[in-house]
C-alpha positions as CSV (number, residue, x, y, z in Angstrom):
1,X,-44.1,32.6,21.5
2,X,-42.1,31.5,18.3
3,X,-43.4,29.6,15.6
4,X,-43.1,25.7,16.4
5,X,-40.3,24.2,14.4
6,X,-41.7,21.9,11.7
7,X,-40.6,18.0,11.5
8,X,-37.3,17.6,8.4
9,X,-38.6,14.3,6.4
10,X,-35.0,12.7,6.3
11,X,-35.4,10.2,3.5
12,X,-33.1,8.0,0.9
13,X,-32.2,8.8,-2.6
14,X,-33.6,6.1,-5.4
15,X,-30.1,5.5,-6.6
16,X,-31.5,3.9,-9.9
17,X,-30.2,6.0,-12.6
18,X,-27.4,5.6,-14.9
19,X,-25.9,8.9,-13.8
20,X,-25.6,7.4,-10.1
21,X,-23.9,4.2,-11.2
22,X,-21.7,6.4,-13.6
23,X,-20.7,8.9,-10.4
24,X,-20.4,5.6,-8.1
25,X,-18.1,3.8,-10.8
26,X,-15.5,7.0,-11.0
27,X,-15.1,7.0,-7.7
28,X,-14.4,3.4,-7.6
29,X,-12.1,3.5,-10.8
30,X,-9.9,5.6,-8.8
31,X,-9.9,4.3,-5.4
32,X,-8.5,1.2,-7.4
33,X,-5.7,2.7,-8.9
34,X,-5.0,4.4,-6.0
35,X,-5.2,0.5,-4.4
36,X,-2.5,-0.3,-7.5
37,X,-0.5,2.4,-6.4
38,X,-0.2,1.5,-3.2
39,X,0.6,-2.3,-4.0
40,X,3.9,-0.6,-5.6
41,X,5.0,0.6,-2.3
42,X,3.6,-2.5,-0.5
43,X,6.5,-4.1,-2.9
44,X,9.1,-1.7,-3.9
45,X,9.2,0.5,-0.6
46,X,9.1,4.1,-0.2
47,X,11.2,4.5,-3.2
48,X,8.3,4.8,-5.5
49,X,7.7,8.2,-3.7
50,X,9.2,11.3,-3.7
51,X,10.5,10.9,0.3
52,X,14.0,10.6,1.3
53,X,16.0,10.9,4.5
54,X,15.4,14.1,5.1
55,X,11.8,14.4,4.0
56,X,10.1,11.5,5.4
57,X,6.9,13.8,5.7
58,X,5.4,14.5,2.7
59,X,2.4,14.6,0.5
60,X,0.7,11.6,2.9
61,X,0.9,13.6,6.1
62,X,-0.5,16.7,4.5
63,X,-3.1,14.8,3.7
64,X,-3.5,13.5,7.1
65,X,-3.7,17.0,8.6
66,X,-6.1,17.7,5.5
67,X,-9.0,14.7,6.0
68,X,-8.3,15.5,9.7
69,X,-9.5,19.0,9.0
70,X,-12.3,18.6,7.0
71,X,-13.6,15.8,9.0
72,X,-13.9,18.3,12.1
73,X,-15.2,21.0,10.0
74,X,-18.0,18.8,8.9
75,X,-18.6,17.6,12.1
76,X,-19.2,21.1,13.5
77,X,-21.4,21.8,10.7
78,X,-23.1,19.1,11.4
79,X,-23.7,20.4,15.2
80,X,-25.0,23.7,14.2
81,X,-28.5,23.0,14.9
82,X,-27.7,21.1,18.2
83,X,-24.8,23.1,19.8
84,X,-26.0,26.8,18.6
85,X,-30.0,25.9,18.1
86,X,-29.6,27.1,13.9
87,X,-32.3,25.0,13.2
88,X,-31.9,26.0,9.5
89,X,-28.9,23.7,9.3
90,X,-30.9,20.7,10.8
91,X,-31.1,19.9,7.2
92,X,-27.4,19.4,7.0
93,X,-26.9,17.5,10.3
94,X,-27.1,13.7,9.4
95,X,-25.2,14.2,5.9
96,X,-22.7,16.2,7.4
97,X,-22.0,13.6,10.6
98,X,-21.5,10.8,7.7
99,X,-19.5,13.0,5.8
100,X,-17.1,13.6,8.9
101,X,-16.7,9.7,9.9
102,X,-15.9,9.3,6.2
103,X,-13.3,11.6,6.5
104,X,-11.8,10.5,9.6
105,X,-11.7,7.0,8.4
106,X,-10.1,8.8,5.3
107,X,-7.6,10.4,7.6
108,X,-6.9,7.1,9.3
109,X,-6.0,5.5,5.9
110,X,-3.6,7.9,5.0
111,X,-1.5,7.2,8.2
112,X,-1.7,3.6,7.0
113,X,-0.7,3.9,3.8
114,X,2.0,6.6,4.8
115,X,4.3,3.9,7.8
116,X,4.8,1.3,5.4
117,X,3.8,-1.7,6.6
118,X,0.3,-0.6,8.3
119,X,0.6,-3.6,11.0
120,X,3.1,-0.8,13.2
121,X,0.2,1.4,13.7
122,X,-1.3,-1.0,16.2
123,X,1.5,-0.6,18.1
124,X,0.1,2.9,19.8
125,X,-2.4,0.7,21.8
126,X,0.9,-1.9,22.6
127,X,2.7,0.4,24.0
128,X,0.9,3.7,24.7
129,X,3.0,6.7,25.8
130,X,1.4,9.2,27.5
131,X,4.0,11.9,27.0
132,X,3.9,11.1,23.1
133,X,1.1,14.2,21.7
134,X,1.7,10.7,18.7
135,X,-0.4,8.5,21.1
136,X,-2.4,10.9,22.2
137,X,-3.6,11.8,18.4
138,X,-4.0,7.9,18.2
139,X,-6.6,7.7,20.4
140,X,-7.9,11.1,19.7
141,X,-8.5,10.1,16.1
142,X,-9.7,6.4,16.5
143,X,-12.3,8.1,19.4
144,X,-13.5,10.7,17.2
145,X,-14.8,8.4,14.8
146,X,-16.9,6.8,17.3
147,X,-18.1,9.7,18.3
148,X,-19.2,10.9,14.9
149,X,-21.0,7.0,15.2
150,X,-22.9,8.0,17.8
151,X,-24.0,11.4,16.9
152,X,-25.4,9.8,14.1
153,X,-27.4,7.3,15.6
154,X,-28.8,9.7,18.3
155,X,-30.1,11.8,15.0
156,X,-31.3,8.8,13.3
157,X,-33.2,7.6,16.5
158,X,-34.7,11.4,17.0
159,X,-33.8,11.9,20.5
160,X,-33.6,15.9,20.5
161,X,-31.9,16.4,24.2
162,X,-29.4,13.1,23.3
163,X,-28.8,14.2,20.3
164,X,-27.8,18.0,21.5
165,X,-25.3,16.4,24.6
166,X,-23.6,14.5,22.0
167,X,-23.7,17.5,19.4
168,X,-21.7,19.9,22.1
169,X,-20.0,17.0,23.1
170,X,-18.8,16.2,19.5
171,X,-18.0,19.8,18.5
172,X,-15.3,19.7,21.8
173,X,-13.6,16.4,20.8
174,X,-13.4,18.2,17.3
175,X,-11.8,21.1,18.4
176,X,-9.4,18.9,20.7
177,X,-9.1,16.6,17.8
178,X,-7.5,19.0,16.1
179,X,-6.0,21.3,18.2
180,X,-3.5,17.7,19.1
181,X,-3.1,17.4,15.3
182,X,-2.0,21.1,15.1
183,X,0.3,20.3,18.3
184,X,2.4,17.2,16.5
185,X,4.0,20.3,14.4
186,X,3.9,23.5,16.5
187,X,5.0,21.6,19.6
188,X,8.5,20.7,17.5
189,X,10.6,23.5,19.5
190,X,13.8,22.1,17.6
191,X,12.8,22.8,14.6
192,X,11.6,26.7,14.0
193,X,10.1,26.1,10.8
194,X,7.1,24.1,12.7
195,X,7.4,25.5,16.1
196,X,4.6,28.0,16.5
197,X,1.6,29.0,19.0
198,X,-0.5,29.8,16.5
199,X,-0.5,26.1,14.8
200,X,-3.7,24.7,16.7
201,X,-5.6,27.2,16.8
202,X,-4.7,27.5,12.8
203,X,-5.6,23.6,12.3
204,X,-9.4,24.5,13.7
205,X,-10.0,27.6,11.6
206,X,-8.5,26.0,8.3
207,X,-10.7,23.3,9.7
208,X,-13.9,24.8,9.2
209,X,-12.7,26.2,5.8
210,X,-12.0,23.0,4.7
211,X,-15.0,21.2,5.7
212,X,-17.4,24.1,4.1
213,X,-15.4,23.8,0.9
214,X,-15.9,20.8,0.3
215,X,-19.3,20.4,1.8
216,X,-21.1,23.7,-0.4
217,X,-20.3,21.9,-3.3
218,X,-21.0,18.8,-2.3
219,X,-24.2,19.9,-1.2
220,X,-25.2,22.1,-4.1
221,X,-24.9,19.1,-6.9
222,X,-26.3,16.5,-4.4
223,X,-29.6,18.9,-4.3
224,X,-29.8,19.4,-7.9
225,X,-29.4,15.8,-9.0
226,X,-31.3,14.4,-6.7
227,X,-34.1,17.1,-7.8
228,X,-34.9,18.1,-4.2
229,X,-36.1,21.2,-3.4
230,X,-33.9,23.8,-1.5
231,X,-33.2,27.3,-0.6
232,X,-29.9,28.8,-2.3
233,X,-29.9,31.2,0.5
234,X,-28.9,28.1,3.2
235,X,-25.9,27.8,1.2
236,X,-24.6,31.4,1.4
237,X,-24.8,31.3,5.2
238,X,-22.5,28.9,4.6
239,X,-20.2,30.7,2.6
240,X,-20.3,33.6,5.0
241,X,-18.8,31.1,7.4
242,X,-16.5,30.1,5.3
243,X,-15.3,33.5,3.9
244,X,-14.9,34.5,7.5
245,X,-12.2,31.8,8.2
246,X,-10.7,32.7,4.9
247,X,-10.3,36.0,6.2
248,X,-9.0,35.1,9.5
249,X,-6.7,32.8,8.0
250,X,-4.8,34.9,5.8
251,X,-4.4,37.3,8.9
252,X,-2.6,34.2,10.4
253,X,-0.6,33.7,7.5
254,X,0.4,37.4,8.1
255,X,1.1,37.0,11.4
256,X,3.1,33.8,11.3
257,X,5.1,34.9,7.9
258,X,6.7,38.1,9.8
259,X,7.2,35.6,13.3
260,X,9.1,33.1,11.0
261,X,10.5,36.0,8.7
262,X,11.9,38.1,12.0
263,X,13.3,34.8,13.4
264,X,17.5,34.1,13.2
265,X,17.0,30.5,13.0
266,X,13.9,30.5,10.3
267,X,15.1,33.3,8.4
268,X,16.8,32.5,5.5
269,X,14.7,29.5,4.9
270,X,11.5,31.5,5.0
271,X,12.9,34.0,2.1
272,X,14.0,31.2,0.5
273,X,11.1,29.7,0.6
274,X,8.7,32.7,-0.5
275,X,11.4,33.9,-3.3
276,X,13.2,31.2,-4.4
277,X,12.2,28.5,-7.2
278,X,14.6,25.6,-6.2
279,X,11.7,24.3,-4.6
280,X,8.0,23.7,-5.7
281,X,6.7,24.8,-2.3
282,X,7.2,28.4,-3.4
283,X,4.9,27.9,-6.3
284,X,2.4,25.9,-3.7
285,X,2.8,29.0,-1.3
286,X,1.8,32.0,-3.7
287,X,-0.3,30.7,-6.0
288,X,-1.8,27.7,-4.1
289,X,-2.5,28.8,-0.5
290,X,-2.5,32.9,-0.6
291,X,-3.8,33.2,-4.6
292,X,-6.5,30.5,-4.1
293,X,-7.9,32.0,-1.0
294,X,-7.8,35.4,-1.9
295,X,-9.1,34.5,-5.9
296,X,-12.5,32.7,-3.1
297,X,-12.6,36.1,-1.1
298,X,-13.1,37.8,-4.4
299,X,-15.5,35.7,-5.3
300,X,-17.3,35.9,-2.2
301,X,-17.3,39.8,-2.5
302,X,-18.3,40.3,-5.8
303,X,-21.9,41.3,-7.1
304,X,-22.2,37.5,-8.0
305,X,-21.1,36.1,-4.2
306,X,-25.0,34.9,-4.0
307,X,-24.9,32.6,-7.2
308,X,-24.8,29.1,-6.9
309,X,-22.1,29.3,-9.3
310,X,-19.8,31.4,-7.2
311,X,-20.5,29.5,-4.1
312,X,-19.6,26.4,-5.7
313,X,-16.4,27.6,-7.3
314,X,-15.3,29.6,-4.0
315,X,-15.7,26.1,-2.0
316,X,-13.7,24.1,-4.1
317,X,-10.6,26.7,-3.9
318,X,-11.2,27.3,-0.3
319,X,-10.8,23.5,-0.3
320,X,-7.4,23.1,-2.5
321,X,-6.3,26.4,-0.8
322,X,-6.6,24.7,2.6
323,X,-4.6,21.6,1.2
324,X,-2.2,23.5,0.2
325,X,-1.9,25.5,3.1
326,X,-1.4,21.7,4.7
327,X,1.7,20.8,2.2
328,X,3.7,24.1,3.1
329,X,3.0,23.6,7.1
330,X,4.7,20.0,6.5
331,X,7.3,19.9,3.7
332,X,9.2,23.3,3.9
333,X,10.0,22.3,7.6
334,X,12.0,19.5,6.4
335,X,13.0,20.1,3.1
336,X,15.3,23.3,4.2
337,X,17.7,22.6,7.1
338,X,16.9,24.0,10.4
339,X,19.0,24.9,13.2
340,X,19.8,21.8,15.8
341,X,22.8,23.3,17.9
342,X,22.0,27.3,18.7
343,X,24.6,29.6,18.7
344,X,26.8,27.7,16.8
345,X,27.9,27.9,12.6
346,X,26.8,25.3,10.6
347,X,30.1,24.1,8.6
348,X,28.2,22.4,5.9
349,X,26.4,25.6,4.0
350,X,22.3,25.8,3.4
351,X,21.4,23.3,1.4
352,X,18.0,22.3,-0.1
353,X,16.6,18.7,0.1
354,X,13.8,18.9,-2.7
355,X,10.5,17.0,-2.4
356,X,8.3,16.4,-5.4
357,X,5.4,14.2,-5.0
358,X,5.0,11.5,-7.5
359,X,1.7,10.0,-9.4
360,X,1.9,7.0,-6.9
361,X,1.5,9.7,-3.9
362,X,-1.1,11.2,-5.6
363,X,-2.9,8.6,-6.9
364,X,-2.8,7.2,-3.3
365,X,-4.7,10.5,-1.4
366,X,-6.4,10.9,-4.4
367,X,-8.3,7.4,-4.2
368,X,-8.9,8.1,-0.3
369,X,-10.9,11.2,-1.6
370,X,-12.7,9.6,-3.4
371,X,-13.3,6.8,-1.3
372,X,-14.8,9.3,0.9
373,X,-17.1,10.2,-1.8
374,X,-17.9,6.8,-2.9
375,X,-19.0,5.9,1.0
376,X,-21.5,9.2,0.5
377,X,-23.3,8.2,-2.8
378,X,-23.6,5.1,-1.0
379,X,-24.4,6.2,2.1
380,X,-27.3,8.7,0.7
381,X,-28.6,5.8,-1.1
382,X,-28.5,3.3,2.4
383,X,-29.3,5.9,4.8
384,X,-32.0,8.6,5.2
385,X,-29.6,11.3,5.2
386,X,-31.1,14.0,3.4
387,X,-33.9,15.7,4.1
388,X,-36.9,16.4,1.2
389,X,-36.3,20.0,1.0
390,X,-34.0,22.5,2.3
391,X,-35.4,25.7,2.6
392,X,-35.4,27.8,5.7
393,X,-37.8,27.4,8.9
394,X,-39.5,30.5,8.3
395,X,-40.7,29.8,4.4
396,X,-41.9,25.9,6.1
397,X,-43.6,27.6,8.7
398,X,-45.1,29.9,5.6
399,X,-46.1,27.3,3.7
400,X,-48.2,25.6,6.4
């Protein structure tokens, strides 16, 4: 028989220290200018953005698709211990499930923020359309985060066999979750830029990558300043995981560029797109999306891959990668025309409808971000989310 699985001690931070306050008061400096910025377009419209007619979609539903993303990631990292019995990631479980229904809630308030007058979005429960995938994401969404509620609450109340239903559970309405978010674009079949069966299963990989980016650095500074013990090696496991969807990703990217590339209709705005500067998604596509991820895969494969260093740097481009993998799955689809009547010549020639984000968009996702982040310095100090040490089950059962 195997060795018994030793009891985490989940317990609180102290929270007393200058350097907490400081970290809490950044994060709260900009969620309040991001709160200023959005007060200008509460006032003077959508004109303080970068959006026009043609480009209603822009830096706000990347960021959408983005929380979306990293809040499921999170959640299944979260349900490692429960769904696939990795009791090594136990440790992460309860930080990871607050992290996720900050996330979502993040998610939620870019939606808001992006419609204008945020009293509209109550209108998917008014009038609920069950052949809208719009509706459906509604509810999806606003059910996820009560999900990632209850997960929590089953881990805080220890009840092992509850708390791995829900886990399995949780990691399905995660993938489904996304997979809906994934449809909204790739179910589009008028417009060729979006349409495309490999967009949901896409959303869930870049999912994972995003949530593990943002969660191995999140993790490695929470450890150190907090002065808790933990195992470096936990982390890597983690970056294996993550350099895996990395890979797999950039063999969608592959796959997708030739679909797009080899199709009449999406054509000439892919090679625009890839080779032409009229546009800043160009710059987003190279050195954003394919540089960033294959500059983390290098990482990840060099002599060094096993530093906390390299870790941490390697998460936080997989995470701006992934984000930027977001903006060119939304903008480029609208921002170069696309093909409404088949088989018939466009009089009016190609034409480019740029899209530049302004400081009010940015400050706007920014301040959700950090919002995020505020909710976990807060939460870590609330809640017993962390365990006392992190090291793996086999130097605990050592020890004893």
């Amino acid at each position: 028989m195997g060795a018994e699985v030793p009891k985490i001690d989940f317990t609180k931070i102290e929270g007393k220290s200058y350097g907490y306050y400081a970290i809490c008061a950044i994060w709260l400096s900009i969620c309040i200018i991001g709160a200023y910025a959005y007060y200008l377009q509460w006032i003077h419209g959508h004109q303080v953005t970068g959006l026009n007619n043609q480009v209603p979609w822009g830096f706000g539903i990347a960021a959408v698709c983005y929380f979306i993303g990293a809040s499921a990631g999170s959640l299944i990292v979260s349900a490692l211990s429960g769904v696939f019995e990795k009791e090594e990631f136990k440790i992460f479980s309860r930080s990871a499930a607050f992290f996720a229904a900050a996330m979502i809630v993040a998610a939620m308030g870019a939606i808001f923020t992006d419609v204008g007058n945020p009293s509209n979005s109550i209108n998917f429960l008014m009038y609920f359309n069950p052949t809208s995938i719009f509706s459906w994401n509604a509810f999806l969404y606003s059910s996820y985060f009560v999900v990632c509620v209850i997960y929590l609450i089953a881990q805080f109340e220890e009840k092992k066999f509850l708390t791995r239903c829900i886990a399995v559970f949780a990691v399905g309405w995660a993938v489904l979750v996304h997979s809906g978010t994934g449809a909204i674009l790739g179910f589009i079949y008028s417009n060729d830029f979006y349409h495309s069966a490999l967009t949901p299963p896409m959303f869930i990989i870049s999912a994972i990558a995003s949530g593990l980016g943002l969660l191995i650095p999140t993790y490695i500074l929470t450890f150190k300043w907090t002065k808790r013990e933990y195992d470096p090696s936990l982390f890597w496991t983690l970056t294996k995981i993550m350099g895996a969807m990395v890979i797999v990703l950039l063999y969608f990217f592959i796959v997708e560029g030739f679909e797009k590339g080899y199709m009449p209709a999406s054509h000439e705005a892919f090679l625009r797109m890839i080779t032409s500067p009229e546009t800043p998604a160009v710059w987003v596509y190279w050195f954003g999306q394919i540089g960033l991820m294959l500059l983390a895969l290098a990482i990840m494969l060099s002599p060094y891959r096993k530093t906390e260093k390299a870790m941490f740097v390697a998460g936080l481009l997989v995470a701006v990668a992934v984000f930027c993998e977001r903006y060119i799955l939304v903008v480029p689809g609208l921002s170069y025309p696309y093909e409404i009547f088949a088989g018939y010549e466009a009089v009016k020639p190609f034409q480019i409808v740029p899209y530049y984000p302004t400081w009010a968009e940015w400050a706007i996702e920014l301040a959700l971000l950090a919002g995020v982040y505020l909710a976990y310095c807060i939460g870590i100090k609330i809640f017993a989310l962390l365990p006392e040490k992190a090291v793996k089950v086999e130097e605990v059962n050592k020890n004893e």
